[in-house]
GUMARSE-433924 format. One record per residue: residue in three letters; x, y, z of N, C-alpha, C in turn. Coordinates in pm, whole numbers, plus 50000, padded with zeros to 5 digits. Layout:
AlaXYZXYZXYZ;...
REM end
This chain:
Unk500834988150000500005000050000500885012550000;Unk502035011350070503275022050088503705024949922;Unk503835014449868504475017349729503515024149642;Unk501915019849701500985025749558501145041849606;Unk500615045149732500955059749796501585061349732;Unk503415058849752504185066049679503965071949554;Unk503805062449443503425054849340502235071049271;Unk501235069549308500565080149315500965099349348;Unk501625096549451502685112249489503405112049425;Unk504595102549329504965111049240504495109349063;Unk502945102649039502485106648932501535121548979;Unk501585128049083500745137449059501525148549062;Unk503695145549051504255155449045504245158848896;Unk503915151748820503485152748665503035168048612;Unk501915167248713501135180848704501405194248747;Unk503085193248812503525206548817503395219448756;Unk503895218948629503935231848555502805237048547;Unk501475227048489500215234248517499605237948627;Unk500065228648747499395232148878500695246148901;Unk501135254348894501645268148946500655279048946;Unk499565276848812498765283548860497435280648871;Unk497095270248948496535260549001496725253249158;Unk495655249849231495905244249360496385232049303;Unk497005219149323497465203349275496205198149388;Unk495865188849309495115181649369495055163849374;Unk495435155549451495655144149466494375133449436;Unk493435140049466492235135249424492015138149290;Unk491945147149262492355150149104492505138749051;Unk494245139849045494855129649000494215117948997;Unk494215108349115493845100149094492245100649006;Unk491545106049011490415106148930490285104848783;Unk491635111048732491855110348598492775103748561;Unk493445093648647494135082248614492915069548615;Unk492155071548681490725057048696490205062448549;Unk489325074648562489325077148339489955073848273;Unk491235069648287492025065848180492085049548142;Unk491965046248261492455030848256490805025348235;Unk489985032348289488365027548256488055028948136;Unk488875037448062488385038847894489415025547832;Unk490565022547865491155013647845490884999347834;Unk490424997847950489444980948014488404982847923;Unk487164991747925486144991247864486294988547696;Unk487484993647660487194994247495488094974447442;Unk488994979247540489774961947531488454951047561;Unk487894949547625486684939047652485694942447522;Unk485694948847506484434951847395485244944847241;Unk486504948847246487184945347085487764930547121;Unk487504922347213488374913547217487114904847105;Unk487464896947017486314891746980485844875147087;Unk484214874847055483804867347203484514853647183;Unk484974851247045485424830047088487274834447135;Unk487444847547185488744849047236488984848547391;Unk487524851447373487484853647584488234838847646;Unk487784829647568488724816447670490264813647661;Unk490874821047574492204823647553492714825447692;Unk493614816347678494764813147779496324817547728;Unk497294821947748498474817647704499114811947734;Unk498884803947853499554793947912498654790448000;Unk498124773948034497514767448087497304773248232;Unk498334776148292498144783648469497814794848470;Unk497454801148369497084819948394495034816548384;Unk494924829348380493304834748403493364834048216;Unk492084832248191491544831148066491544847948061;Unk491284852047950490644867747856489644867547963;Unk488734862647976487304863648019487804867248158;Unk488414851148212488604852048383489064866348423;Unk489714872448322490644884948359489804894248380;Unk488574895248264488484906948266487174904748411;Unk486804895348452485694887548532486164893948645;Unk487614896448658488414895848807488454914048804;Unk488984916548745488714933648746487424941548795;Unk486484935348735484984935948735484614933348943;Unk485114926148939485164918549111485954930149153;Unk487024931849128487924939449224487184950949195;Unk486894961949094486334968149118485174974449225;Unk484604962449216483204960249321484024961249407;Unk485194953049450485674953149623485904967049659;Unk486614972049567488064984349638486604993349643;Unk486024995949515485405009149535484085008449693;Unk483604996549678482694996749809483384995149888;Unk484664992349971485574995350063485565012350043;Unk485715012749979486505026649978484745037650001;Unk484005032950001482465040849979482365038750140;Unk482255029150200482145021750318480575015450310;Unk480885004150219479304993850209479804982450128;Unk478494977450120478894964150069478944964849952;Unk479544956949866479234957349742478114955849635;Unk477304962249582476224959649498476394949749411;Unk476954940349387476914928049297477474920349410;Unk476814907649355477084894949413477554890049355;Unk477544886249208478304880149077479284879249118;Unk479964865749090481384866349067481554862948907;Unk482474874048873482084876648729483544865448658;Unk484334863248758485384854748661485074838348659;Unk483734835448702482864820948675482514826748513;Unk481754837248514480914840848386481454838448262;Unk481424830948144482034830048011481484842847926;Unk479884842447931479624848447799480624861347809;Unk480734867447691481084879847660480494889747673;Unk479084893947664477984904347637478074904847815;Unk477954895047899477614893248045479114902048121;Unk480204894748103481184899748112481844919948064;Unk481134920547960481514934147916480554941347973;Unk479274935148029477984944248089478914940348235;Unk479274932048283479744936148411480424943548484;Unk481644944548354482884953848365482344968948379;Unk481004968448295480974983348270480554987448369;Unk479664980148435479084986648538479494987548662;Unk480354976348670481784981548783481984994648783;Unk482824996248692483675010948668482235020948664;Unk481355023548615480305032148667480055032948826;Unk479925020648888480005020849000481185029949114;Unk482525027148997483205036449094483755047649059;Unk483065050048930483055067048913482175070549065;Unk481555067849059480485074249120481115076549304;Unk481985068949292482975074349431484365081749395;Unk484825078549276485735086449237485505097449209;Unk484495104249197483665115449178483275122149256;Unk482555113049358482405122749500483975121149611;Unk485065120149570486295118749676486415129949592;Unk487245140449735488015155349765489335148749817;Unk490285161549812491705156149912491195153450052;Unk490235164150065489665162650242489345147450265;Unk488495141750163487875124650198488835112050164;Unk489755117850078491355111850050491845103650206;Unk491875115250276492615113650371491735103650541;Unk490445102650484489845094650571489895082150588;Unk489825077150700490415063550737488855056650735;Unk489185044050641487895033650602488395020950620;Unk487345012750659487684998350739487784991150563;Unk488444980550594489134973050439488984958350511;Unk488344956450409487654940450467489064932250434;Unk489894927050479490934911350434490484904650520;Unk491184891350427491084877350510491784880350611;Unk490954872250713491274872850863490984887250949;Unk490594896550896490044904651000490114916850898;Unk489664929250943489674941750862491044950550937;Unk490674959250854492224971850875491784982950870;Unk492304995550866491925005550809492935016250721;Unk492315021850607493425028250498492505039750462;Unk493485049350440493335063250408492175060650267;Unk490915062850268489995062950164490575060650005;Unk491955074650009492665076049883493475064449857;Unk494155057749953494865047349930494445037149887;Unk493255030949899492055019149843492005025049686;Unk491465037749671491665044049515492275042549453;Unk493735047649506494725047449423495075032249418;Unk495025024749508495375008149502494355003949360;Unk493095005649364492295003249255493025007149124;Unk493195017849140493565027748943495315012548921;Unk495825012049060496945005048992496524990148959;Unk495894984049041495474972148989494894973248821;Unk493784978448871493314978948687494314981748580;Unk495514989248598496844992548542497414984048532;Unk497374973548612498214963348590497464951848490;Unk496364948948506495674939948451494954943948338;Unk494964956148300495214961848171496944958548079;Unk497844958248151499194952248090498804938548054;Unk497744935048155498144914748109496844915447984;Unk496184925448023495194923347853495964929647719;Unk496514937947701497764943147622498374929547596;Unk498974920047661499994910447626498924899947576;Unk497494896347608496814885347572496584895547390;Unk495724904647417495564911247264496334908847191;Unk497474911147243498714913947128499054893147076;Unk498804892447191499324874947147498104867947052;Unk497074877947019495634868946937495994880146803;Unk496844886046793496834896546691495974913846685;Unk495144915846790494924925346808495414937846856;Unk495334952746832495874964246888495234970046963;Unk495664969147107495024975247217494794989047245;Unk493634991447258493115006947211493645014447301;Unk494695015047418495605025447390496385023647300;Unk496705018847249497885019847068496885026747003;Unk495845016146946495335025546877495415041746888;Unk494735044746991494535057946991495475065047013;Unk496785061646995498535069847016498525067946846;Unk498265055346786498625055146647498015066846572;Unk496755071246606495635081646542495785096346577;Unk497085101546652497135110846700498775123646593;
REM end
């Protein structure tokens, strides 16, 4: 959790030059790093085509599907941790095969946590919220569950990048660097 903090403080030194004449805002940041990676996930699940979702690249990893099933889940976790409630889905979405089920799940994850990424300030950043783990709960700075979220999905956006690329497809961040 120390490393994502970090991790986060110095992507929001990024925004120096414009923040001089500007307050910097950490919530900010993180807000428009979850936009980024939510336009990312969302457009990768949608272009993967559906007889790809069971793609494996090696027998011990998560399928296309399982992956994107597990994002969809984590989503639900971090952001209702981070809201302080339970999660509104019960689904566990990395059982789910279809595709249409899976891309309606994903989406509505990430709607789900706009809708806290949206209402977090630096002020609510800094509030301490109980974090359900195995074996008992904890508590973490509201922002830190956030920012833990934007990096997970960051990361598991890399492992959909490497499955795309291994079925022949261009993952729509390329795309949209190629079109610019």
């Amino acid at each position: 959790m120390t490393r994502v903090l970090l991790f986060v403080g110095c992507l929001s030194f990024i925004a120096l030059p414009a923040g001089a004449q500007t307050r910097l805002s950490l919530a900010g940041s993180v807000k428009s790093m979850h936009a980024s990676v939510k336009q990312n996930l969302a457009e990768a699940a949608a272009a993967m085509p559906e007889n790809e979702y069971a793609f494996k690249p090696t027998p011990e990893v998560r399928s296309f599907g399982e992956l994107v099933g597990h994002v969809a889940n984590a989503n639900y976790y971090f952001c209702s941790q981070a809201k302080g409630e339970n999660a509104p889905s019960k689904t566990n979405f990395e059982k789910v095969t279809a595709k249409a089920e899976l891309v309606k799940g994903l989406n509505e994850s990430l709607a789900y946590c706009d809708g806290v990424y949206n209402s977090a300030t630096d002020a609510t950043f800094a509030e301490p919220v109980k974090v359900a783990l195995p074996g008992g709960g904890a508590e973490s700075p509201r922002g830190g569950v956030l920012a833990y979220n934007v990096a997970h999905n960051n990361e598991h956006y890399g492992n959909i990048v490497t499955y795309m690329r291994l079925k022949g497809h261009v993952p729509p961040s390329t795309a949209r660097a190629q079109t610019k």
